[in-house]
C-alpha positions in Angstrom: 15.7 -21.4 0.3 14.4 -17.7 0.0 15.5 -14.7 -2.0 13.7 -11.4 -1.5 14.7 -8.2 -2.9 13.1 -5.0 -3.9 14.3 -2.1 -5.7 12.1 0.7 -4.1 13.7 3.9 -4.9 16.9 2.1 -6.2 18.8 3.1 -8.9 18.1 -0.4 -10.6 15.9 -0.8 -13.3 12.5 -3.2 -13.7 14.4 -4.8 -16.6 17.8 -5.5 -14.6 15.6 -7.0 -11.8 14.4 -9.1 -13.8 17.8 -10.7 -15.3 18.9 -10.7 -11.9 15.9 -12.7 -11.1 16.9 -15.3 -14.1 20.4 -15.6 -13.3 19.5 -16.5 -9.3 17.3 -19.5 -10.7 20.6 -20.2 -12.3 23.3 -20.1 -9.9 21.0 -21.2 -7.3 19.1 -24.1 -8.8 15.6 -22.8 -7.1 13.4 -25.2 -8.2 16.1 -27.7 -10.0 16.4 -29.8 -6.8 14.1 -31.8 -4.2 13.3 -28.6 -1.8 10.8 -26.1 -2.3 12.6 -22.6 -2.9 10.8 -19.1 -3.0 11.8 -16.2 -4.8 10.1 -13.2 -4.5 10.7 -10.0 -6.8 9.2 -6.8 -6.3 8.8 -4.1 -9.3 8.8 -1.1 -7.9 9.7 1.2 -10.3 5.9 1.4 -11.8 5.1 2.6 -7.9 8.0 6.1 -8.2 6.5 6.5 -12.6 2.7 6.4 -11.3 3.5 9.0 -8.3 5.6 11.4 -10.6 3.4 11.5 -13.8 0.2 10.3 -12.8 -2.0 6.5 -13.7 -3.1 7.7 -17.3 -0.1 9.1 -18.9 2.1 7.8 -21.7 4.9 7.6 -19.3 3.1 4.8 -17.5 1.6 3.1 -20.4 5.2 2.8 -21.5 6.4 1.6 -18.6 3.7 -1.1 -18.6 4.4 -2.3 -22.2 8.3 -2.6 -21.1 7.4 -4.0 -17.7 5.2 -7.2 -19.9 8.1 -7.5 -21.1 10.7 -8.0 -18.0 7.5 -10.4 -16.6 7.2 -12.5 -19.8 11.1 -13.3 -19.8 11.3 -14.0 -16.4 8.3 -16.4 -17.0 9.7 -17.8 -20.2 13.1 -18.2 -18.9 11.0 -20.5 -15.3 9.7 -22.3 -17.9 13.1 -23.2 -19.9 14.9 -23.8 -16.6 12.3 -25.6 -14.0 9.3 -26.6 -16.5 6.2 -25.0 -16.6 4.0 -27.2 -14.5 7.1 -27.5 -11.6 6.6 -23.8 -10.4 4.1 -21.5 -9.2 4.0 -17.9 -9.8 1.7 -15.0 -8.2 1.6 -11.6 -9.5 0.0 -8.9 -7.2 -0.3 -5.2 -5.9 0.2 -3.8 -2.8 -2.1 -0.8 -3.8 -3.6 0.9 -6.3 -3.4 4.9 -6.9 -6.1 7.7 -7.4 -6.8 8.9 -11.4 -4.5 12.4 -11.1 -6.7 14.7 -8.8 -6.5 17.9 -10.8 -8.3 15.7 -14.3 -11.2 14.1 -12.3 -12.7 17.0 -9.8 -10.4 16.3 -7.1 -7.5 17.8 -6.2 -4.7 17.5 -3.2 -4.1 18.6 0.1 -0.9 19.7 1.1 0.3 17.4 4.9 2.4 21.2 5.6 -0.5 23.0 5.6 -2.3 20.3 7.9 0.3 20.5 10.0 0.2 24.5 10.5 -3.4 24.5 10.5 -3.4 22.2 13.6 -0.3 24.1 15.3 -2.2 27.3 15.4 -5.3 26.0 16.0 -3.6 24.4 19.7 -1.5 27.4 20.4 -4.8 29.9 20.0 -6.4 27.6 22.5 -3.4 26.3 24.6 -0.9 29.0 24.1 2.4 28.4 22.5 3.7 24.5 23.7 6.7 23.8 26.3 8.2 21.6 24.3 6.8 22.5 20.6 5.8 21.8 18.4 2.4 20.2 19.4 2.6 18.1 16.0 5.5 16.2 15.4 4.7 14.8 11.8 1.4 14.9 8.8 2.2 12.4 5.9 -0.3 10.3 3.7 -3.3 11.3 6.2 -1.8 11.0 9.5 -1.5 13.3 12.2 1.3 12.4 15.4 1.4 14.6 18.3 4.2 15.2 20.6 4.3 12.9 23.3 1.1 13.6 25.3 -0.5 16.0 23.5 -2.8 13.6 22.3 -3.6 12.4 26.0 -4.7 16.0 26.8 -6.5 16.9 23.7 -8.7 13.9 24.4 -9.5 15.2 28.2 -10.2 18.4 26.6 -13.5 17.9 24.9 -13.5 21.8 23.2 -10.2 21.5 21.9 -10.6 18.0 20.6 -13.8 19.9 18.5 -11.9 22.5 17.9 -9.1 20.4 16.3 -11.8 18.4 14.3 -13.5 21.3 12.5 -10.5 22.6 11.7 -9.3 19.7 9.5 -12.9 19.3 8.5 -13.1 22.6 7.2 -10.1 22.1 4.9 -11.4 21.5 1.1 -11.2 17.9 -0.2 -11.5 16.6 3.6 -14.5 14.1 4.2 -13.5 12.7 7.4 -11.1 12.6 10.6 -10.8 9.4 12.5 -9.6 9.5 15.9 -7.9 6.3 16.9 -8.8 5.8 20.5 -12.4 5.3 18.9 -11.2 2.6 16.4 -12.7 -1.0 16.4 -13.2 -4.1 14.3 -16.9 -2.7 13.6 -18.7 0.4 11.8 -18.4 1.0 8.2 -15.8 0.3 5.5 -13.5 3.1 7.0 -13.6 2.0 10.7 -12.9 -1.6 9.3 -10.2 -0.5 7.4 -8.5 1.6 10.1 -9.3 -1.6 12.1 -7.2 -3.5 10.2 -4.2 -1.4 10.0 -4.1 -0.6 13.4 -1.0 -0.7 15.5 -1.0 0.4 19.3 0.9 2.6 19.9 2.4 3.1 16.2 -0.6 4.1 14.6 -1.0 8.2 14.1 -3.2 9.8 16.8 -5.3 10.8 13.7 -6.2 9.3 10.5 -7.7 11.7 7.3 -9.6 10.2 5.1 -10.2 12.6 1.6 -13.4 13.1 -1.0 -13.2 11.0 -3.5 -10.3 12.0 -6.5 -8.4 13.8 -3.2 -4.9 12.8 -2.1 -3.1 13.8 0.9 0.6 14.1 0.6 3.4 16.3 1.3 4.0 18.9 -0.6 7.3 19.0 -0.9 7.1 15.5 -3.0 5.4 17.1 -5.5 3.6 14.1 -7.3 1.0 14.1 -9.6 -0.8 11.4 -7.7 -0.7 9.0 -4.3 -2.8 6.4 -2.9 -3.7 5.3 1.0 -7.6 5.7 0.7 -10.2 3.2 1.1 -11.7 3.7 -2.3 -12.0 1.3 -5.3 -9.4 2.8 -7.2 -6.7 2.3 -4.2 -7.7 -1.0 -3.3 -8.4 -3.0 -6.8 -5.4 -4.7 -7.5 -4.6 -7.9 -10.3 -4.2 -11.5 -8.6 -2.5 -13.7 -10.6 -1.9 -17.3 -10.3 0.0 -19.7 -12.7 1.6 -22.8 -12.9 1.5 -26.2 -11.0 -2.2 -27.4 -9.5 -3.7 -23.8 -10.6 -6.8 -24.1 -12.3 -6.8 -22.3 -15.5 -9.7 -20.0 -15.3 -11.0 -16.5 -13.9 -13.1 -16.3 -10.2 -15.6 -13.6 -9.2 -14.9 -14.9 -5.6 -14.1 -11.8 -3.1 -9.7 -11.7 -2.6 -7.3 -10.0 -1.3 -3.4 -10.0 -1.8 -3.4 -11.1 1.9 -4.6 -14.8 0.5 -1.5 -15.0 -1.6 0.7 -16.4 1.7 -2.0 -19.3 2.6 -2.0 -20.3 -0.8 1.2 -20.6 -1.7 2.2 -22.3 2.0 -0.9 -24.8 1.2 0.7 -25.7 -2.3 4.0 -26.2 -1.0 2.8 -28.2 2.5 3.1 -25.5 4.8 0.8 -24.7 7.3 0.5 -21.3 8.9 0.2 -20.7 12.2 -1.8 -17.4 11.6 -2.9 -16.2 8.6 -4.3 -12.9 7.6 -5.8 -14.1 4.0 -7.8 -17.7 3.2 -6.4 -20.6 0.1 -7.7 -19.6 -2.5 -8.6 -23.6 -3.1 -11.4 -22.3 -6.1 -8.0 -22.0 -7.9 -6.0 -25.3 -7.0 -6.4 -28.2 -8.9 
């Protein structure tokens, strides 16, 4: 059996996710019969506090402390109902989020003023579109063009440059990736677009800020964001506990992708295709 939920911009609360979590391993039996069930939970509400009042703020702190909490009954209440050795538990991130810009030399870039920037800089060159606008959407560092736009700005080699320095000349911006130049190699950036990359879904161009720079739209108005390559986006907790998990901490390289292997491994799955490795350090 699986149960999945998430409460990503729900009205629901960390603390009633959990009790709902307790009373499915209830009325459900997961883990009280001879199957392997999976219950996944995700705690979103830490993701909407860190966006609106920034990482180092008391808000967040005291949604940590309450958050320990909600975890530590969930745990306690496994280990009443299933037995502490008869489950296994992980505890991730999907990202981190930059230190709030404004406090650490950085500061943010607005994706409506990207988008103007970039609409003017086409209609100077190429005269006001048939069908505008000439970009269709800026969010979290990606530009999308209208539907061939993209095709002609790369046969036009001085308006592609012209489009480049544009965004390059924009404070905070390090960096514009183009994605018809994207492959598995280069450096940490190209790997990362690599890796994220989506024919034909992926934005005709990726930003990538200075360090302690976020891109976001304006009209959100958050104190912080994530979506960069840097440490403080991509250094996440991994968590294991509980049956065959070797009690002890790894300085081996991981990723939240190796979560899936591992758990299919410890319950005698095997994957057909996996992005992420067992983390077999860890099993006992």
């Amino acid at each position: 059996m699986v149960v999945m939920f998430r409460d990503e911009k729900s009205p629901f609360s960390d603390a009633y996710l959990g009790r709902l979590a307790s009373w499915l391993v209830d009325d459900l039996q997961l883990g009280q019969r001879q199957t392997t069930d999976y219950l996944a939970v995700s705690f979103s509400a830490l993701d909407l506090m860190g966006h609106d009042f920034g990482t180092d703020t008391g808000e967040v702190e005291d949604m940590l402390i309450r958050l320990d909490d909600t975890i530590g009954a969930l745990l306690a209440h496994l280990d009443a109902r299933v037995g502490r050795d008869n489950y296994v538990v992980a505890l991730t991130a999907d990202h981190g989020a930059a230190p709030t810009p404004e406090q650490s030399g950085g500061g943010h870039i607005a994706s409506e003023d990207i988008q103007q920037l970039v609409e003017q800089e086409l209609t100077t060159l190429w005269g006001p579109p048939a069908q505008p606008p000439y970009v269709t959407w800026v969010s979290s560092g990606s530009i999308y063009f209208g539907r061939g736009i993209y095709d002609r700005l790369r046969q036009d080699r001085a308006a592609m440059q012209a489009v480049l320095r544009t965004l390059l000349a924009v404070p905070g911006m390090l960096r514009v990736v183009r994605s018809d130049e994207i492959d598995g190699g280069g450096d940490d950036v190209m790997r990362a677009a690599a890796a994220g990359l989506v024919p034909g879904r992926t934005a005709d161009l990726l930003l990538v800020p200075r360090r302690h720079w976020v891109i976001e739209l304006r009209a959100e108005n958050e104190a912080t964001s994530h979506g960069t390559f840097y440490d403080y986006d991509r250094r996440v907790p991994i968590l294991l506990r509980g049956h065959r998990v070797r009690e002890d901490r790894y300085s081996e390289r991981v990723t939240p992708a190796d979560i899936a292997p591992t758990l299919a491994y410890l319950a005698g799955v095997t994957l057909s295709k996996a992005d992420g490795r067992v983390l077999s350090e860890a099993i006992r």
